[in-house]
Structures are given as structure tokens and as C-alpha cells.
N, C-alpha and C positions, 0 to 999 in steps of 0.2 A: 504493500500500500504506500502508494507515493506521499508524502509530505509536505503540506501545504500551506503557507503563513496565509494568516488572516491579513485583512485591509489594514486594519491597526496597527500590528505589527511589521508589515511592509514598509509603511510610512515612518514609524520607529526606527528603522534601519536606516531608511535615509535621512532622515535629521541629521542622525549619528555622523553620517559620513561627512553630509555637507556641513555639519559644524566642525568636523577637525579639519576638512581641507582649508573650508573660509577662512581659519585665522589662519595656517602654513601660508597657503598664497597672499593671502593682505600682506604678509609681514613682510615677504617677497616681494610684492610690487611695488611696496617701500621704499625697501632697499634700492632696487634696480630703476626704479621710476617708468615701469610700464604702463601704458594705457592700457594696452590690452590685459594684462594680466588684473591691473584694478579693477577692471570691467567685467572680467568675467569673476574675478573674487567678491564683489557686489553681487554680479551675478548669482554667486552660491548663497550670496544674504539674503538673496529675494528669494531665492530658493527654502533655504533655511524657513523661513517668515511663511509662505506659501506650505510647506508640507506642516507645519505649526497648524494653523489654519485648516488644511485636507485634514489632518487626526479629531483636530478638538470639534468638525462638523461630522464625521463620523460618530466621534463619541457619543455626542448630542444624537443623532440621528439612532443611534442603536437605544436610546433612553425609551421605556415601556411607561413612564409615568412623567404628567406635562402637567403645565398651570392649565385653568378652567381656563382661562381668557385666550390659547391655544388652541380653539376646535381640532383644526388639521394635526395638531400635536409639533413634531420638529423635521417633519417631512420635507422641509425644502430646506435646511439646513446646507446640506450638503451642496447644493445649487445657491447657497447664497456665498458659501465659503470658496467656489468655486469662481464667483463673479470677483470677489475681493480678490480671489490671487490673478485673476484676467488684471484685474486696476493696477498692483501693484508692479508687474510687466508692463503695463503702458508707462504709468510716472516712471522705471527705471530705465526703459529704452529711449526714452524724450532726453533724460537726462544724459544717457552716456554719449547720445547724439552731438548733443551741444558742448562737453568735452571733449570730441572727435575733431571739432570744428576746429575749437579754441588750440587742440593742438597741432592742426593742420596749420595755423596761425604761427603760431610760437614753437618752430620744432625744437625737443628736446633728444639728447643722445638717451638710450637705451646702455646702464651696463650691466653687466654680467650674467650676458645674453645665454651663457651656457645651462643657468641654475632655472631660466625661464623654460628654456628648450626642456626640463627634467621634472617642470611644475607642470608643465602642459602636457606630457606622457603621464607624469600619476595621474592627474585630474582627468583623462581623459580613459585610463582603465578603470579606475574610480565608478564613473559614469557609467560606463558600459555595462556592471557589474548590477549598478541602481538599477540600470532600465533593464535590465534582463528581466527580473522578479518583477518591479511594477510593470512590464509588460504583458506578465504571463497574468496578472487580474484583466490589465486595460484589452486584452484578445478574450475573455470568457466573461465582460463583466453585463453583455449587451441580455436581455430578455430570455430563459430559457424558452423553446417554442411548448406551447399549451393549447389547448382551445379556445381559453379566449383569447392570444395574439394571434392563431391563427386565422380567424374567424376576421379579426379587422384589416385579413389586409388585400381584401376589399373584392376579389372574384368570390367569393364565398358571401352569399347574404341570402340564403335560403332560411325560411322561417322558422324556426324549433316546435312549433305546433302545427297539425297536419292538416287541419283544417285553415291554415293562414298561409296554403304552400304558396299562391301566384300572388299575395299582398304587396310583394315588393318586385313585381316584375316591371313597372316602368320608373323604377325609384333608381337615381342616378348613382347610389352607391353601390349596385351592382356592377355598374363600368366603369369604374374608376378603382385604378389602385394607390393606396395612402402609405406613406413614408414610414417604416420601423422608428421605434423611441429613439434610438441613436442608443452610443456608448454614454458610462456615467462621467460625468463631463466633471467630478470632482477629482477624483483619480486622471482622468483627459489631463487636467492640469497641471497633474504632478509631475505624470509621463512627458508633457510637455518643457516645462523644466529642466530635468533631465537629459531629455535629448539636445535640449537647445545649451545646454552646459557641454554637452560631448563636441556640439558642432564650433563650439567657442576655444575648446582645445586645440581643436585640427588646425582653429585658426592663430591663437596663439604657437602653436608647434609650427604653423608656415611664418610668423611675423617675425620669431625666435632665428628661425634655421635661412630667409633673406639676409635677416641684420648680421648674423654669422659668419656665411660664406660670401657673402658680396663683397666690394671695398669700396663701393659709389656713395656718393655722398648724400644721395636719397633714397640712400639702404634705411634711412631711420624713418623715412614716412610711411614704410612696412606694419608700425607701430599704430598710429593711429588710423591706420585704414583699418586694419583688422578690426579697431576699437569701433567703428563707424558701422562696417558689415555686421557685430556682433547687436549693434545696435537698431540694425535694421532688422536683422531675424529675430530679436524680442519684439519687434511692433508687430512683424508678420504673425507671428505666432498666438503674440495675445490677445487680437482684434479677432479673431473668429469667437475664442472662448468667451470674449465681454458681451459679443453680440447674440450668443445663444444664449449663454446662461440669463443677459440681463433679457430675453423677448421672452423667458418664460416667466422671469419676475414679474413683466409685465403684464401679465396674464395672453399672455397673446392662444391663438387657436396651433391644434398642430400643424404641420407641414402637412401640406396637399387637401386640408382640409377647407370648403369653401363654406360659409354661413350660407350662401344662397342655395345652394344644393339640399343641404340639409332643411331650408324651410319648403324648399320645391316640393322632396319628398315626403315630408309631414303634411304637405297643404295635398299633396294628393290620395291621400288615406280620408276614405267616406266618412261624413260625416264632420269631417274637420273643415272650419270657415275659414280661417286664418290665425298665420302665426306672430306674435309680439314680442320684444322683449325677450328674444332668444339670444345666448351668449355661449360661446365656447371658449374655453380658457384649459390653462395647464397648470397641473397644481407642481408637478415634477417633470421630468425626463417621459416619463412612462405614465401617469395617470392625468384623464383629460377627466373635466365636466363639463358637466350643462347645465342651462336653465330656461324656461320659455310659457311663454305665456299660450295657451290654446286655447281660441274662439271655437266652439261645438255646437249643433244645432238642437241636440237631443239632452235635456234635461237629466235622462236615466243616469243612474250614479254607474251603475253594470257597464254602461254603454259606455263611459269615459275608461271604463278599466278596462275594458279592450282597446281601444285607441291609445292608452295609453302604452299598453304591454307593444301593442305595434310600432308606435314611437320608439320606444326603448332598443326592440330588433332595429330599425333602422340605426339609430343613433351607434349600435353595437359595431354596426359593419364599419362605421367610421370612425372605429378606435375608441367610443367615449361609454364609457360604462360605471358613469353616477350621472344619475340625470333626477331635477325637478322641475318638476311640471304646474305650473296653476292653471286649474282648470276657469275658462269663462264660458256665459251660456249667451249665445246671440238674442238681442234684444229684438223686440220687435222692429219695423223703422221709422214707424212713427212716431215713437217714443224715446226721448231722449238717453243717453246712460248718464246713471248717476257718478258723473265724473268732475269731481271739481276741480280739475284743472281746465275745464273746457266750460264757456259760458253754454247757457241753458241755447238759444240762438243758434251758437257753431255747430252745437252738438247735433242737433234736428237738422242741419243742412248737411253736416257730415253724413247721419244716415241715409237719411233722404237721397244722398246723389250716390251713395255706396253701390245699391245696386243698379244705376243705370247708366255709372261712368267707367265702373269697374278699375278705383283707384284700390293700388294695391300697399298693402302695408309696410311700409320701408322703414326708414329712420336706421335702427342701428342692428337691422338684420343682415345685411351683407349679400343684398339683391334682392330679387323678387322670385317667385314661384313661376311655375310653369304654365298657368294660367292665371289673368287677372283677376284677384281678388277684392272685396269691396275692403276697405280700409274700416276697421271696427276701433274706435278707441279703447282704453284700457276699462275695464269696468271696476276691477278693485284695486284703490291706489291709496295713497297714505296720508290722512289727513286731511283738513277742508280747504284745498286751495291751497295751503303754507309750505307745501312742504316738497313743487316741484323742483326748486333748486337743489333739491339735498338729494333728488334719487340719482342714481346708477347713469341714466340714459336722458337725464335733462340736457337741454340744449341753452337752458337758462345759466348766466354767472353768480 
């Protein structure tokens, strides 16, 4: 039985490492006055600071017990610990940018170019050593396959009830295939580190072994290019991470998922009027939700609980599997909805033209359905009139 470190302890290990290189090379770059070498020994301090960060949102993320004020619990921990080491790669690559310049400016001589050439071989097996083990999580850390990830990805959306087989035959999540969660982008980060510390080597070991054998007199600008190229593969590198990890902070929807698709295919399940107040969001890497409002023409409480189990299959094929639903019951039209965000007046002309203009209900659904729908206002909303700046999907400041 092969022998396998946990996350924790992975992480563990390379602290270890990059805290005894970080202070041998600082004290070396010292000495010697390398750009490069300070840059990639900062390098190991962002490092250092970054896998700090990857342990302590693991820890947090393995915790079984959370504050009340916590619903979700520390589930996005790791994705938030994740964004912080994206940030702290950007402020160091901005930075060693602008000391690349300043010594492109001001050159200075490099000594004792040999003890560099011997920082940049350890540091560089060092590295290789880290990224072996955090690679072998970063290659198995993606979704084992199951039924339900098999199921969302996206040729598969046949109904688990036999009497609901053709319900989703013109429903667009059957033609459509939706993007895997991706790898855990907290680990992504560390691995990234690491590699990006190996490639800092080669480049030290090439800055080192110019200023060595050459005897030109801008054998020493060797020095701060390396420091500049080091600088430019930390920007590369941590601008993918910021912008994932920070578009799931943001609640954004998954990859390949369109809000309009999904109200298309809810609005085409009988008995459904129209969709409101539908949102997709991501709580982590791998678990999506919903929420949505649905206009019904049938009163029966029975009758929403099949429309609703049918929502649910759809929403299934498109990766999201928590969803809330409020149920609304279509008013008549010549009666206004008791909505006090809308005056008594609007409200009777909004119905009134609903059915014979066939305005469909937009705002912040992210398209319209596949056939025109009347526009139905909200029927149950918060408070008398005061309180539409505070919701979710006001358009008011």
C-alpha cells in the first residue's frame, strides 16, 4: 500500500523548505548584490507567506463546527486563501518589475558569481523535489467521477422518473455540454509557486553562468534581465489565479452556463408562466446554486411539486444541484398584484398589455425564453414600498 501525505502535511513540507532556502539565498544576495537572486529569495517569501495561507485555509476548511452567522460554514475558505496568494504574486511581480528597471538604470557589478551559480542549482533541486509531491494532489485533486458529475455534463438529461421521460426533450440542456469544476485552485496556487520558483532558478543559473564565462562589459545586464523575466512570469502566472478564484467570490455563474437557457427551459415546462429573479452563482470550485422566482397558473400545491421536481432535473443537467424556488400564482389581468413597488396605475397596465404584447420578463435573468412571455411583476416582495433599494436585483441606489 503506497503512502500518501495528506494536503496539510504536503504544505508542511514546503514551508519547511522555503523557509530554510529564503534566509541561505537572502543572505547571498546580500553578499553578492544580485537582482536576481533577491528576487527570486523574495520570491520564496511570497512563497513562504502563500503556503502559510494554503495550510491555515485548509485547516479552517476541514473544521466540522462554524459560528451561526456562517450558514455555508468555511467552505470557501480555501478559495478565498487562494485569491490572497493570486494578490500577493501580483504586488511582488509589480514590484521586482520596477527594481529591474531601476537596475537596468544604475548597473551594478555582480560578485561572487560562483556561490550564485550553487544557490540557483540547490534552489532549483529544492523545487523540483516540492513540486513532485504537491503535484501528485494538484493531478488527482479534480472531482472523483459519480453520478451526479456525470449527469451535468450535459449529453445526459434524461428524467429519473419514467413517467417524465420526453419532459426535457426541447430543453437546451440537452445540447449543450458544461465545463468540469476545474482543479482546487488553493493547492493550483501553491503548485504554482513552486514551479514558478524552479523557473527562477534556470534563470538565475543562466544570469550566474553569462556573468561567469563572458568578459563583455554587459555581461552584468544578465543580472537584471533575468530579474525582469522573473518578474514577468509572477504577473503571468498570478493573473489567471486572481481572476478565477476572485469571479467565484463574486458569485458569478459556472463556465458554459447561460441564465437564459436555463429560464428558456423552465419557461417551457407546462404550466409555468414565467421566470423572475433567477440567479446562478458558485458557492466553491465545484458546488453551484440557484434561486428563482416561478409564475404558475395552477393554484394546486401537488401541481407546483411536480414543476418543481422538473425544474430541479433540469437545473441538474446544468451542474446546479441546490436550488430555491418561490412559488407565485398568476393573477388574474385585470387585477392588479399587490406589489408595492409598483403604483396601483403601472401595475393594471403592466397586466393589461402582458398578454397582448407579449413582453417578456428580463431584468437580471440573463435573456429571455424561447417564446414571448407576458412580463408578470413580483407578487411577494419585502415590505410596503421601502425596501426596493435594499433587495438583491434593484436597479435603484
Amino acid at each position: 500500500m503506497a503512502f500518501k501525505l495528506s494536503d496539510k502535511h504536503k504544505v508542511s513540507a514546503a514551508i519547511a523548505i522555503s523557509f530554510a532556502f529564503f534566509i541561505a539565498e537572502l543572505g547571498v544576495a546580500f553578499r553578492t548584490g544580485s537582482l536576481a537572486l533577491m528576487a527570486d529569495a523574495f520570491h520564496y517569501l511570497n512563497d513562504l507567506v502563500g503556503f502559510v495561507v494554503t495550510l491555515t485555509s485548509i485547516l479552517i476548511s476541514e473544521k466540522t463546527e462554524f459560528r451561526q452567522d456562517f450558514s455555508f460554514g468555511w467552505q470557501r475558505a480555501r478559495l478565498l486563501g487562494a485569491f490572497f496568494n493570486g494578490a500577493f504574486l501580483l504586488a511582488l511581480g509589480v514590484s521586482i518589475f520596477l527594481q529591474s528597471i531601476e537596475r537596468f538604470i544604475s548597473l551594478k557589478e555582480v560578485a561572487e558569481v560562483k556561490l550564485i551559480l550553487i544557490m540557483g542549482c540547490v534552489g532549483l533541486g529544492l523545487n523540483i523535489i516540492t513540486a513532485a509531491f504537491l503535484h501528485e494532489h494538484h493531478h488527482h485533486a479534480h472531482p472523483q467521477s459519480d453520478p451526479e458529475s456525470e449527469s451535468s455534463s450535459g449529453a445526459q438529461s434524461e428524467c429519473p422518473l419514467k413517467d417524465m421521460a420526453d419532459c426535457h426533450a426541447n430543453h437546451r440542456h440537452a445540447q449543450r455540454s458544461f465545463a468540469a469544476p476545474g482543479r482546487d485552485l488553493g493547492m493550483m496556487g501553491a503548485l504554482l509557486h513552486v514551479l514558478g520558483d524552479a523557473l527562477n532558478n534556470v534563470g538565475v543559473i543562466v544570469a550566474a553562468a553569462v556573468i561567469w564565462f563572458t568578459a563583455s562589459p554587459g555581461r552584468f545586464y544578465a543580472d537584471p534581465a533575468v530579474g525582469m523575466g522573473i518578474a514577468l512570469m509572477i504577473l503571468c502566472s498570478a493573473v489567471p489565479l486572481v481572476k478565477h478564484s476572485g469571479e467565484i467570490l463574486l458569485q458569478s455563474a459556472p463556465a458554459g452556463v447561460d441564465l437564459g437557457d436555463i429560464k428558456h427551459d423552465i419557461e417551457k415546462i407546462p404550466g409555468v408562466v414565467s421566470v423572475h429573479e433567477l440567479h446562478v452563482w458558485r458557492l466553491d470550485q465545484r458546488k453551484a446554486i440557484a434561486s428563482a422566482h416561478v409564475v404558475v397558473s395552477d393554484p394546486d400545491v401537488a401541481s407546483f411539486v411536480a414543476k418543481a421536481r422538473t425544474i430541479r432535473e433540469c437545473l441538474h443537467a446544468y451542474g446546479i444541484h441546490s436550488t430555491t424556488l418561490q412559488p407565485e400564482l398568476l393573477m388574474p389581468a385585470l387585477s392588479p398584484p399587490p406589489s408595492p413597488l409598483l403604483g396601483v396605475a403601472e401595475a393594471v397596465r403592466m397586466m393589461g398589455q402582458g398578454q397582448g404584447e407579449g413582453a417578456t420578463a428580463g431584468g437580471h435573468n440573463g435573456g429571455g425564453g424561447a417564446a414571448e412571455r407576458p412580463a408578470v411583476p413580483c407578487q411577494i416582495v419585502c415590505g410596503k414600498g421601502l425596501c426596493g433599494p435594499l433587495t438583491c436585483c434593484s436597479t435603484v441606489g
